[in-house]
N, C-alpha and C positions, 0 to 999 in steps of 0.2 A: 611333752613337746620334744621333735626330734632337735637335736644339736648336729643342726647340717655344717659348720664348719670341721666339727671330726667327723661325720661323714665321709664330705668330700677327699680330705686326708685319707681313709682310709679306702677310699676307692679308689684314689691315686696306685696308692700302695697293693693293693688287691690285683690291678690292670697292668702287669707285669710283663705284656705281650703286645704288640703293635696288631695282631691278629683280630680284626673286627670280628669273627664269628665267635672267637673265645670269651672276649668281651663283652655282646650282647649278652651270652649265659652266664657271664660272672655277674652282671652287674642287675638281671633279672634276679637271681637268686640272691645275691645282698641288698637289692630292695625290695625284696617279701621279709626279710629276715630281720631286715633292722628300721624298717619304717611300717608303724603299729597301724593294723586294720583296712588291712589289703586283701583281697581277695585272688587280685589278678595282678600279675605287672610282667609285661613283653613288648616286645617290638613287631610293628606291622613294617614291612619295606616297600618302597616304591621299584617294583621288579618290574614293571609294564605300566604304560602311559595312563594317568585317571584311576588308577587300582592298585590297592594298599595289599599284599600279603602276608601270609602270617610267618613271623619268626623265630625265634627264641621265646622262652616264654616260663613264667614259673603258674600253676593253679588250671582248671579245669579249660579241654580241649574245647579249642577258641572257632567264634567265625572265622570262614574265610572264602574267598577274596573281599572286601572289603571297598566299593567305590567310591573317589571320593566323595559321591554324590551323597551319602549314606553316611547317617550316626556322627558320633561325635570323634570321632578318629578321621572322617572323610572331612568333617568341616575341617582340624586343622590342617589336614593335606592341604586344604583348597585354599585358607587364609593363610595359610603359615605363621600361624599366632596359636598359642596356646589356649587351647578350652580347657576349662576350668566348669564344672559342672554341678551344680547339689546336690539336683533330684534327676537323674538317668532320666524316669518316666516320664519327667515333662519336658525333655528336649526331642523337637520334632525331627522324626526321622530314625530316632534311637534305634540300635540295631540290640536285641536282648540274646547275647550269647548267654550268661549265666543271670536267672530271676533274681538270686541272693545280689545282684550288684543292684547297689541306690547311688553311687556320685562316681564324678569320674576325669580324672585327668588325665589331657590329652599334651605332650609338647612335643613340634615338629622339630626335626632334624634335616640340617641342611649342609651339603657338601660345594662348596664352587658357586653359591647362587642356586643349589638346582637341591629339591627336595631330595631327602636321600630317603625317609621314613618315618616313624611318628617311635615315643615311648608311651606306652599306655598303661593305665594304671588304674585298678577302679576297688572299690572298698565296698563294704556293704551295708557301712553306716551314713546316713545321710546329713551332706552337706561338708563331707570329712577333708576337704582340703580346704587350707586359708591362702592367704595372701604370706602367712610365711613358709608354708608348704610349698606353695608354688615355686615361690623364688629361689627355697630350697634345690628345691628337685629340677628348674633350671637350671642351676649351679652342678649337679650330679651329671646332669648330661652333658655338661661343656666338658666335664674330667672325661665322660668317654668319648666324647668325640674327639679332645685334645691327645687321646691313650690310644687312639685306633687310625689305622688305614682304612677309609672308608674305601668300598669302592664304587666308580661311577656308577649314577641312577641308574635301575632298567641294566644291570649289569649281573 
């Protein structure tokens, strides 16, 4: 089990930059590195109304654009609640970038009230995120979004 409080710690200290681009890739690549049995983990951005694209990203070349009408990335654009998933294949809609993914977390990102973009994360073992995973990696994304200049949606 991860120890998301030194996580967060050291992704404080990792995001050294107010630079939201530099950040997205830091914080991609130290969570393929340091949180076990991921496959994927990147950011989709909200660059255009109802449509997720693809950004930063660590593991095999991703769908893209992404609406939010589609898979489990579009759901949480549209709720803005995190999806939390077990089995990919049995959520309606699933968009299958990479077959080796079986679960998948989704948590949106929001600037001003106004969706800025999603973290996405998916593993390939099934059922791989819990309830403290989640809360974790909620916690990971406050550090960058509290580390970074976002900039306005669709921007």
């Amino acid at each position: 089990m991860s120890d998301y409080a030194l996580l967060a710690r050291q992704l404080e200290t990792l995001l050294d930059t107010r630079d939201w681009l530099t950040n997205t890739a830091q914080t991609c690549a130290f969570l393929m590195h340091e949180i076990p049995d991921l496959n994927w983990a990147g950011f989709y951005l909200q660059r255009q109304p109802g449509t997720l694209i693809l950004g930063p990203f660590q593991g095999l070349p991703a769908c893209n654009p992404i609406p939010f009408d589609k898979g489990v990335c579009g759901a949480a654009a549209t709720s803005r609640r995190t999806q939390r998933v077990a089995d990919v294949h049995a959520f309606p809609g699933h968009i299958a970038c990479d077959a080796a993914s079986r679960s998948e977390l989704v948590i949106p990102i929001e600037r001003d009230t106004e969706l800025w973009g999603v973290l996405d994360l998916d593993s390939p073992r099934p059922a791989r995120f819990s309830d403290t995973d989640q809360a974790g990696i909620e916690r990971l994304v406050d550090v960058f979004v509290a580390a970074s200049d976002l900039p306005t949606p669709g921007a």
